[in-house]
C-alpha positions in Angstrom: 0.0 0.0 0.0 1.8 2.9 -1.1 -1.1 5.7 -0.4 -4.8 6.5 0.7 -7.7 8.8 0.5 -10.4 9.9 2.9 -14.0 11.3 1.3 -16.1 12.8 3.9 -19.4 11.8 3.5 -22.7 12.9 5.4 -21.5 15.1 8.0 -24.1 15.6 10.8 -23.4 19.2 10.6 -26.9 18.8 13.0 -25.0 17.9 15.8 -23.2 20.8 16.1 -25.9 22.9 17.0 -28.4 19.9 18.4 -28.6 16.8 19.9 -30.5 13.4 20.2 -31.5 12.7 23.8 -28.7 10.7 25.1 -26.2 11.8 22.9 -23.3 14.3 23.3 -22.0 16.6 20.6 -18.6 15.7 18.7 -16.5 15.1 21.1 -13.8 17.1 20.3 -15.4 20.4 22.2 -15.6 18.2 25.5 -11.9 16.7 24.8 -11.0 20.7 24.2 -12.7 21.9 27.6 -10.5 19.4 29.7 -7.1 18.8 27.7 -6.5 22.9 26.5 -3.5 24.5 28.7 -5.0 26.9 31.3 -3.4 29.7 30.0 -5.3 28.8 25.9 -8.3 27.9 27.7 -7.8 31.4 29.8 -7.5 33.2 26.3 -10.6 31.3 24.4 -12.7 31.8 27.3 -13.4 28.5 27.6 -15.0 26.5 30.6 -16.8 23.6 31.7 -19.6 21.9 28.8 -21.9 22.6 31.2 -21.6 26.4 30.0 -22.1 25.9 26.6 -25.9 25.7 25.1 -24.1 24.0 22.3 -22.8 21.2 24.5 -25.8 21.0 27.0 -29.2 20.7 25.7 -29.1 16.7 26.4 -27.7 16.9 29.7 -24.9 14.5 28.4 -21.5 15.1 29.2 -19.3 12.2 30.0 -19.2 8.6 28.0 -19.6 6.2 30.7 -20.7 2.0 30.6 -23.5 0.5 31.9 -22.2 1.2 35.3 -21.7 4.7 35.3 -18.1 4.8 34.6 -15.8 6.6 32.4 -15.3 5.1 29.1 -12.3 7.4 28.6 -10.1 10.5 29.6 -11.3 13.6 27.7 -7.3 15.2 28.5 -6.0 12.1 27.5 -8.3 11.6 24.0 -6.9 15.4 23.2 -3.5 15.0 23.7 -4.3 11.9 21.4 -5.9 14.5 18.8 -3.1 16.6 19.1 0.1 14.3 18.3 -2.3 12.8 15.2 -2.5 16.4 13.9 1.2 16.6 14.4 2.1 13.2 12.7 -0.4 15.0 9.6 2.3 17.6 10.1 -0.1 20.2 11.0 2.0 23.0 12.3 1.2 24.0 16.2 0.0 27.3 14.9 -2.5 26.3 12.7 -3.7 23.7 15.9 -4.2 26.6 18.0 -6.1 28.2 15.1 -8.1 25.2 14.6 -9.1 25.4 19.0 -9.8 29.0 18.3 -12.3 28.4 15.4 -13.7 25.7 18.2 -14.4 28.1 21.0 -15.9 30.4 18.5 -18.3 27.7 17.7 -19.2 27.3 21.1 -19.6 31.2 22.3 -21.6 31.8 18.8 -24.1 29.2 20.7 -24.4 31.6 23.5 -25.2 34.5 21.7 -29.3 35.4 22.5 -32.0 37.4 20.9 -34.6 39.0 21.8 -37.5 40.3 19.7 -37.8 44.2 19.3 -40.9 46.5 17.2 -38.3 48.1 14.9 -41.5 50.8 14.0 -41.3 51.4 10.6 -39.0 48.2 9.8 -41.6 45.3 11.7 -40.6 42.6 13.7 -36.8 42.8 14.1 -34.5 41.6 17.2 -31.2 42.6 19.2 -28.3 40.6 20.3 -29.4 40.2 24.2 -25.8 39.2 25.4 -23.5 41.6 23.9 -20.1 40.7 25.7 -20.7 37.2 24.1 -21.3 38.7 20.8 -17.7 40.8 21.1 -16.0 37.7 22.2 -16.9 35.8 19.1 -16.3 38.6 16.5 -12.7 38.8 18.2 -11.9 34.9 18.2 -12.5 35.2 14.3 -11.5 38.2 13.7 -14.8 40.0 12.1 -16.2 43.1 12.7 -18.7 43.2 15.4 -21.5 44.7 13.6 -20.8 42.9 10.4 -21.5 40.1 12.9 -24.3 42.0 14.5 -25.7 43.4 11.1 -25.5 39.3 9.1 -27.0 37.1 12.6 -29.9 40.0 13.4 -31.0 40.7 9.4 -31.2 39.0 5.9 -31.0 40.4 2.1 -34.0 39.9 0.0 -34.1 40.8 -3.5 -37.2 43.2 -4.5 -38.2 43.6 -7.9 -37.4 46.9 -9.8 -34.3 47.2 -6.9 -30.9 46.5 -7.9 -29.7 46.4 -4.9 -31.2 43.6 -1.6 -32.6 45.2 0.9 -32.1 44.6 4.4 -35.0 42.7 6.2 -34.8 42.4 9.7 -35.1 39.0 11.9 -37.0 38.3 14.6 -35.4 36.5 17.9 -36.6 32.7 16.5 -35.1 33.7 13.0 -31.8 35.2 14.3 -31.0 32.3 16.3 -31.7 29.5 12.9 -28.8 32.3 11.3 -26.3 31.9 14.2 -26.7 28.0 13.7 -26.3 28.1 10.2 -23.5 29.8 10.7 -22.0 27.1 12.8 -22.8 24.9 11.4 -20.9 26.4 8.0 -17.8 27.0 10.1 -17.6 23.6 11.4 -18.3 21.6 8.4 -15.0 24.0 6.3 -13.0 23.4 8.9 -13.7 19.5 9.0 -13.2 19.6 5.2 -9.9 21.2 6.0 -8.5 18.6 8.1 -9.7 16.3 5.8 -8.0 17.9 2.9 -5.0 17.6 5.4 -4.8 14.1 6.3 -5.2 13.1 2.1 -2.2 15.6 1.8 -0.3 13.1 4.4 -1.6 9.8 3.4 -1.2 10.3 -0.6 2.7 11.7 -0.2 4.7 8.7 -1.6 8.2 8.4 -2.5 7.5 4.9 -4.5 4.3 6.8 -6.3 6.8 9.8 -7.1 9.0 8.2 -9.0 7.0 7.0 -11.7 6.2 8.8 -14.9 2.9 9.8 -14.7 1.1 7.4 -17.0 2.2 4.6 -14.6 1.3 6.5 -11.6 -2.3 6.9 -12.8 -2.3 3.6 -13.8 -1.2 2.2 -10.2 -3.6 5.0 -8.5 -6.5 3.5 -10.3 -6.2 -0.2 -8.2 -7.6 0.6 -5.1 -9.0 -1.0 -2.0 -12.5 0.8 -0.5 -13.6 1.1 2.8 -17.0 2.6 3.6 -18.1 3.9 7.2 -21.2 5.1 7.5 -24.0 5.4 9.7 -26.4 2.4 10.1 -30.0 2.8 9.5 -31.5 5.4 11.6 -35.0 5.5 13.1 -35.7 8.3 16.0 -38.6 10.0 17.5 -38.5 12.8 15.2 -36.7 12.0 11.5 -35.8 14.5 9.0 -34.0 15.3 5.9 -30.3 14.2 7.7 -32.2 10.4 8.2 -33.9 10.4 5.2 -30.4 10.8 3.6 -28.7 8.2 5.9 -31.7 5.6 5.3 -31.6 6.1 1.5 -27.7 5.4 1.5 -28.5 2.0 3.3 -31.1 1.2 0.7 -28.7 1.4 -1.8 -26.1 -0.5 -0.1 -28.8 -3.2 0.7 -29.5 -2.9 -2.9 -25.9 -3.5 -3.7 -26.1 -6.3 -1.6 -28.5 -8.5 -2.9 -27.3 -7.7 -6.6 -23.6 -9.0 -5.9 -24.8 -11.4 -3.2 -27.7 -13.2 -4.1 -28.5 -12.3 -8.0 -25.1 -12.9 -9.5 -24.3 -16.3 -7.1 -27.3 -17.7 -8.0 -26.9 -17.1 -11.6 -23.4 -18.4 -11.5 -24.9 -21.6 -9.4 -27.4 -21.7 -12.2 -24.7 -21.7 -15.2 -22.9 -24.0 -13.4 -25.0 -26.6 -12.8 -25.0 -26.3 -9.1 -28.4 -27.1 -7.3 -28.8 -25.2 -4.3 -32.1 -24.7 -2.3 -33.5 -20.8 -2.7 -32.8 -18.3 -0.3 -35.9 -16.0 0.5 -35.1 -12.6 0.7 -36.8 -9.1 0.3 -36.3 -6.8 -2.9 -36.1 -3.6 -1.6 -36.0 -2.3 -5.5 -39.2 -0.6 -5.3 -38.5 1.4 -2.3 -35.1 2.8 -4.1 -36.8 3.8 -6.7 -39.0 5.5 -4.9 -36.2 7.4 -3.5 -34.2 8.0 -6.8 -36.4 8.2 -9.3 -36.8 10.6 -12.1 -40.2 11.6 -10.1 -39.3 10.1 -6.5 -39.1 11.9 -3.8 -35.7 13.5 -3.9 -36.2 14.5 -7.7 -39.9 16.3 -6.4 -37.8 17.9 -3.6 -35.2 19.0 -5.9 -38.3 20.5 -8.0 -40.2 22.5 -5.5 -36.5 24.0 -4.0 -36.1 25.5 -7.9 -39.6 27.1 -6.9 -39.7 30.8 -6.4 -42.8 29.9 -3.5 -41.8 26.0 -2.9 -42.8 24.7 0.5 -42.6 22.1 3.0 -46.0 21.2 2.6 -46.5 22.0 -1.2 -43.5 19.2 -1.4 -45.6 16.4 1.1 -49.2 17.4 -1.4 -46.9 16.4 -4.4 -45.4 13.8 -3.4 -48.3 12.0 -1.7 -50.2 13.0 -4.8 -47.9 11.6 -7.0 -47.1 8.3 -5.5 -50.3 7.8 -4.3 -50.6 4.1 -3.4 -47.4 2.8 -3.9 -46.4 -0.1 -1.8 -43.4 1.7 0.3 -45.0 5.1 1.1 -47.8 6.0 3.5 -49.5 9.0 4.8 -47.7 10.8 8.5 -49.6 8.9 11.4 -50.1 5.7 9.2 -46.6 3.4 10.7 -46.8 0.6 13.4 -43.7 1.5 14.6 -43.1 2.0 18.2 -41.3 5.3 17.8 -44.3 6.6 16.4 -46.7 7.6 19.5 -50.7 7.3 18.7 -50.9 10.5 21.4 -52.3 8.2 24.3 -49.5 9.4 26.7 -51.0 13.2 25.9 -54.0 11.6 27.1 -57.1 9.8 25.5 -58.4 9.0 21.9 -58.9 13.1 21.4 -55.3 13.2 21.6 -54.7 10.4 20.0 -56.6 11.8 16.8 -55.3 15.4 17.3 -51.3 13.7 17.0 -52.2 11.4 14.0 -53.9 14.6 11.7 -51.1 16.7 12.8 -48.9 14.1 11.6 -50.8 13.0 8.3 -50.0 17.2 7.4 -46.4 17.4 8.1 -45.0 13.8 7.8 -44.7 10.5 4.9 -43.6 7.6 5.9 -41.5 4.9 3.7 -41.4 1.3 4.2 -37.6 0.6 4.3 -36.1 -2.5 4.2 -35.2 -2.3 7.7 -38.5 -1.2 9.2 -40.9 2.3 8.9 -39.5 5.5 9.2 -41.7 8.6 9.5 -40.3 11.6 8.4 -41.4 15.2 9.4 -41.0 17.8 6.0 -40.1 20.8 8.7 -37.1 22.7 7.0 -36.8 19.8 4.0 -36.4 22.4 1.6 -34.0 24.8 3.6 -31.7 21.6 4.3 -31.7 20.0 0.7 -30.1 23.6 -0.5 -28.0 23.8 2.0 -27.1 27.3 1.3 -26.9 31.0 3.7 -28.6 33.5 3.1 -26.5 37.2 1.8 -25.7 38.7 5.4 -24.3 35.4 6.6 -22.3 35.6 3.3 -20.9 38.9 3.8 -19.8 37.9 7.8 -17.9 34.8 6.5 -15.8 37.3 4.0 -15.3 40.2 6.5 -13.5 37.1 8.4 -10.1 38.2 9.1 -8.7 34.5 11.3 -5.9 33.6 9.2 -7.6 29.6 9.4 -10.8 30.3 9.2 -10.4 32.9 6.5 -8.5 30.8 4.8 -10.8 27.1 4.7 -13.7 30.0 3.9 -12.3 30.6 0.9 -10.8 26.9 0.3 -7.6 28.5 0.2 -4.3 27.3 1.9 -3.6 28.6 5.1 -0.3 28.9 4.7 -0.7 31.3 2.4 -3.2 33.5 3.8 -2.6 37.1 4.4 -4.3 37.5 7.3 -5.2 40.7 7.2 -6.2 41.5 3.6 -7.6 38.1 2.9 -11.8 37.8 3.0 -13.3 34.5 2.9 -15.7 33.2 0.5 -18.8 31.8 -0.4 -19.9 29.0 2.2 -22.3 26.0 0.6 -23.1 22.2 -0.1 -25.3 20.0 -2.0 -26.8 16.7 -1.0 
């Protein structure tokens, strides 16, 4: 093996900003809390995870067994992290950068709105916390009221202007911009270190050598590993699941093809006798999913509408799948996960739950069991984009790092000062 690669795929960008009941964040932040020096934890303002809205919405903040143990030694784990970014040959600077862009995270977390009549304007909001606010602009190096100005208001285009105007934000809708915005720092920066490792793990003085015909040649015989989440089924499901579940159905797919179709066809041609083995096609179920008019196709459809919606999505797609085998209505699934109500109390309740469900959820048949997904924010997650004010605070951005993964740009060469980030967004 004279190379590798890492692909990144799926990151639960979700988790930086939420939690699962049970579950901590990445644990990286907690690692960071315990293992920084005093004097770096001092200067990032860091404390306990207890501190950090970020880190304690589940209430989860050690690993521990069944026995209420520690699974592990957060100071230990990061002075693990640490000598691996070292044997990557990242430079010490650019680690303390990469802790920086961390704390920022976790203050941005902290920053609160409240709603404020803005007269003439409507509905707007205020930063309620300003200190926290000032702490994060500094840690990246932004101007404050760039910061203020992109987490409090968004740009809409009007027609006849050439110019957006400036709409302000309400308290709920300021604080969905501050986690967008966290959830576009952490997912560069991850890219970055990514980008980092493959830097490491593809430098080979066997590969070097050859001309570059053989090289390509040699490049192209590869062994493929994948790691990815198993099949996910939670209380409440969304986009990230959907996405997670259809990548299992294709794997299953896969699966059954190479496993089952082409050795009993080669049984077959050889003569072999061998009893049948029963199994499931989950065929219809991908194609449901992957379709030129499944449900990721209708999705990409109503995003490319000027007035698309959640719900305009769920009518269309229950429209036009109507009665296919693998799709029911929101309120429809036997699974457990599903509640009929009851614990809200009574068959009113009961019936309230499943009609508020039938509106905002579908559910698929996988080949694994039923999954009901709610269509909240399907539309805002499947773009995947910020809106103009969060653009213009990722390019007033003056970190060296930051600026730099911003912009996809190598940090070593970043100004620092006259360098802006860029443009911040992903596809599915």
């Amino acid at each position: 093996i004279c190379g590798g690669r890492v692909r990144h795929y799926l990151l639960e960008k979700a988790r930086v900003v939420s939690q699962h009941p049970g579950e901590r964040n990445y644990h990286v932040f907690y690692q960071m809390c315990a293992g920084l020096a005093e004097d770096m934890r001092k200067r990032l303002h860091l404390t306990r995870p207890q501190d950090y809205n970020y880190l304690n919405r589940s209430g989860v903040y050690e690993l521990l067994d069944t026995d209420g143990n520690p699974l592990c030694d957060e100071v230990a784990e990061f002075n693990r992290v640490e000598q691996s970014m070292t044997q990557m040959r990242i430079e010490r600077e650019f680690q303390s950068q990469v802790w920086q862009v961390l704390a920022a995270i976790l203050h941005l977390g902290n920053i609160e709105f409240e709603t404020i009549d803005k007269k003439s304007e409507g509905e707007g909001s205020r930063v309620r916390n300003p200190d926290v606010l000032e702490r994060v602009a500094d840690l990246i190096d932004c101007d404050r009221q760039v910061l203020e100005t992109g987490l409090t208001y968004t740009m809409m285009k009007v027609t006849g202007e050439s110019n957006p105007i400036k709409v302000p934000q309400n308290a709920e809708e300021s604080a969905a911009a501050r986690d967008a915005l966290s959830k576009v720092i952490y997912e560069k920066l991850f890219a970055w270190l990514v980008s980092c490792i493959n830097t490491c793990l593809s430098e080979s003085d066997a590969l070097s050598q050859l001309v570059e015909s053989e090289r390509k040649r040699i490049e192209g015989r590869f062994i493929g590993v994948l790691d990815i989440f198993g099949f996910e089924v939670f209380e409440q499901n969304s986009f990230e699941q959907l996405c997670i579940n259809y990548a299992n159905e294709t794997l299953q797919q896969q699966f059954i093809n190479q496993m089952l179709h082409s050795m009993m066809a080669q049984y077959q041609a050889e003569g072999v006798t061998v009893a049948a083995i029963p199994f499931e096609d989950n065929s219809p179920c991908v194609e449901l999913l992957e379709s030129k008019m499944g449900i990721l196709a209708l999705l990409d459809d109503e995003c490319n509408f000027p007035k698309g919606s959640d719900e305009d999505f769920l009518h269309k797609l229950m429209d036009r799948h109507r009665g296919h085998s693998h799709l029911k209505r929101g309120g429809s699934s036997s699974d457990p996960y599903l509640k009929e109500g009851a614990a809200a109390g009574g068959k009113i309740a009961a019936s309230s739950a499943r009609v508020q469900s039938a509106r905002e959820c579908f559910v698929i048949s996988h080949f694994a069991g039923e999954v009901e997904y709610s269509v909240a924010c399907f539309l805002d997650k499947n773009r995947d984009t910020i809106n103009e004010s969060l653009k213009a605070v990722l390019k007033a951005v003056q970190q060296p790092l930051l600026s730099a993964v911003l912009g996809e740009r190598d940090p070593a060469s970043a100004g620092g000062d006259d360098e802006g980030g860029g443009e911040a967004a992903a596809g599915r």
